[in-house]
C-alpha positions as CSV (number, residue, x, y, z in Angstrom):
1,X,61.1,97.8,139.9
2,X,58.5,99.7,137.5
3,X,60.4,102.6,137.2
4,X,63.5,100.4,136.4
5,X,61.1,98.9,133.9
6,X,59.6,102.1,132.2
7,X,63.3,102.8,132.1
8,X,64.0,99.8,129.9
9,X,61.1,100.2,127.5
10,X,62.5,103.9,126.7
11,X,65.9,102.8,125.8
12,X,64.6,100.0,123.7
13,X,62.0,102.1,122.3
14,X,64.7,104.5,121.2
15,X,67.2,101.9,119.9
16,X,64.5,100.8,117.7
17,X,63.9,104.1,116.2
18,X,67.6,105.3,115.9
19,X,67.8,101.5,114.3
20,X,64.5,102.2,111.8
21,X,65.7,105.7,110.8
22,X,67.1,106.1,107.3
23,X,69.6,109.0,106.3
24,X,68.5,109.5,102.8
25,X,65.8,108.3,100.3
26,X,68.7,105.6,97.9
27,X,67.7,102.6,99.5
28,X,70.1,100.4,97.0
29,X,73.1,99.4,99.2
30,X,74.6,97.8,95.9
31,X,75.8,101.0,94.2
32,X,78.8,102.6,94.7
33,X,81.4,104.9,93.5
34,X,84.6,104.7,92.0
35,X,87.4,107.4,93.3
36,X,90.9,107.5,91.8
37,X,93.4,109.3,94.1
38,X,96.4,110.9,92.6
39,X,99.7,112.5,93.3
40,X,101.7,113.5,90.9
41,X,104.7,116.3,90.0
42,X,108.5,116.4,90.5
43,X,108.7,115.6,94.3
44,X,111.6,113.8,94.7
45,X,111.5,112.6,98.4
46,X,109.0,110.2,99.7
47,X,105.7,110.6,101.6
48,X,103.0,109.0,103.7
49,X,99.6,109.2,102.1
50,X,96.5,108.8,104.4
51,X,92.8,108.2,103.3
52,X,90.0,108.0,104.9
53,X,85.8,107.4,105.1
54,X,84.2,110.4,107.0
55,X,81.3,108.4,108.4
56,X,83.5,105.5,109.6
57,X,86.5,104.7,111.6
58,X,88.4,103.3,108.3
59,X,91.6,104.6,107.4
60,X,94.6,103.6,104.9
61,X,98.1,104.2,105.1
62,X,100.8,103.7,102.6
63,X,104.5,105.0,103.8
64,X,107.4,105.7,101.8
65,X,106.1,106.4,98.4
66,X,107.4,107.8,95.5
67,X,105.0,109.8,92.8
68,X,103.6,109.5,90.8
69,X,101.2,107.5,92.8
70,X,97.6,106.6,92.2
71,X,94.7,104.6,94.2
72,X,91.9,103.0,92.9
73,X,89.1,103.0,95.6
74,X,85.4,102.0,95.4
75,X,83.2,103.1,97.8
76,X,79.9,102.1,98.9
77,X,76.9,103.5,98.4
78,X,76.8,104.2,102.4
79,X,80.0,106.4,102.7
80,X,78.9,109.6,103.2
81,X,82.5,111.3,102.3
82,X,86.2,111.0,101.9
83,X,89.7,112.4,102.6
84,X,92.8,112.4,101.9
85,X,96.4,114.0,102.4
86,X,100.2,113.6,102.2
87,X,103.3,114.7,103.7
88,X,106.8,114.0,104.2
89,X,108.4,110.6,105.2
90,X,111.9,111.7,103.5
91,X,113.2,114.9,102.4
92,X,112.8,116.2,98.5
93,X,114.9,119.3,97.6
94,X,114.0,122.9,97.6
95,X,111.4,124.0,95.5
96,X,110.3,120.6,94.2
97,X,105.8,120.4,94.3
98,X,103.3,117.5,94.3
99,X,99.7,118.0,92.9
100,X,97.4,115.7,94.7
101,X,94.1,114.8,93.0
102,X,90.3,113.3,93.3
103,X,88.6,111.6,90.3
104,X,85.3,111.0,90.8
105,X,84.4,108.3,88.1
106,X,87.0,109.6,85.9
107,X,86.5,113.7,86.5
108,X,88.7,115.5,88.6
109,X,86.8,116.9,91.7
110,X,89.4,118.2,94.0
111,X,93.1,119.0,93.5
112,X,96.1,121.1,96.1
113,X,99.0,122.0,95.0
114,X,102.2,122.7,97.3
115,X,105.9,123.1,97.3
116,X,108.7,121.9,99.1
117,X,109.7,123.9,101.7
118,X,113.7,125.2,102.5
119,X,115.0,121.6,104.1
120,X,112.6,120.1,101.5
121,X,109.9,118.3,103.2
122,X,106.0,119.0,101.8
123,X,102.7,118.8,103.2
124,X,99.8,118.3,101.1
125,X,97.0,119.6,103.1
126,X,93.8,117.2,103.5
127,X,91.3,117.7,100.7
128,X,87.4,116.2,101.3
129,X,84.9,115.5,99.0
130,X,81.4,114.9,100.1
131,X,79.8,112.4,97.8
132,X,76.1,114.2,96.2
């Protein structure tokens, strides 16, 4: 029963300092930061488009979109980083591109390019930003 005990006090012990521990020195929850997302070009098929916050579980879908195509996302100050990427959900033709974009508070961060490929479907590889 004591060591069942001593056993107890440890796990609480260390749930309270995993719970106390703070990742970084910002301490105002209430800030946060505005990302634009953007895909644009002469793409004519249509394409799912994934986003996503690195530290959480939280991911957005949109399906069968056309470009161009921009999101307006504000993140908390808690988010650590984001992601995003594209690809086919119905063919283009050959040789067609998408440029898919980050704006961070209205400058552009990130960007990919790519191209159709011969039976016209694209794949805009995932690009991450981690915010500073």
């Amino acid at each position: 029963m004591k060591m069942r005990k001593q056993i107890i006090l440890k796990f609480i012990g260390v749930a309270i300092l995993f719970c106390s521990c703070s990742k970084g020195g910002n301490t105002n929850q209430g800030n946060s930061r505005q990302i634009r997302y953007e895909i644009t070009g002469n793409y004519s098929g249509k394409l799912s488009i994934s986003y996503w916050e690195k530290n959480s579980s939280t991911l957005t879908l949109f399906t069968n979109v056309q470009i161009p195509w921009n999101k307006d996302v504000q993140y908390a100050q808690t988010v650590e980083g984001i992601a995003i990427t594209a690809e086919t959900d119905s063919a283009g033709s050959l040789g067609q591109t998408a440029v898919l974009k980050i704006y961070s508070n209205n400058n552009l961060i990130k960007s990919t390019t790519a191209s159709t490929n011969n039976v016209g479907y694209i794949v805009l590889p995932a690009i991450e930003y981690n915010f500073p």
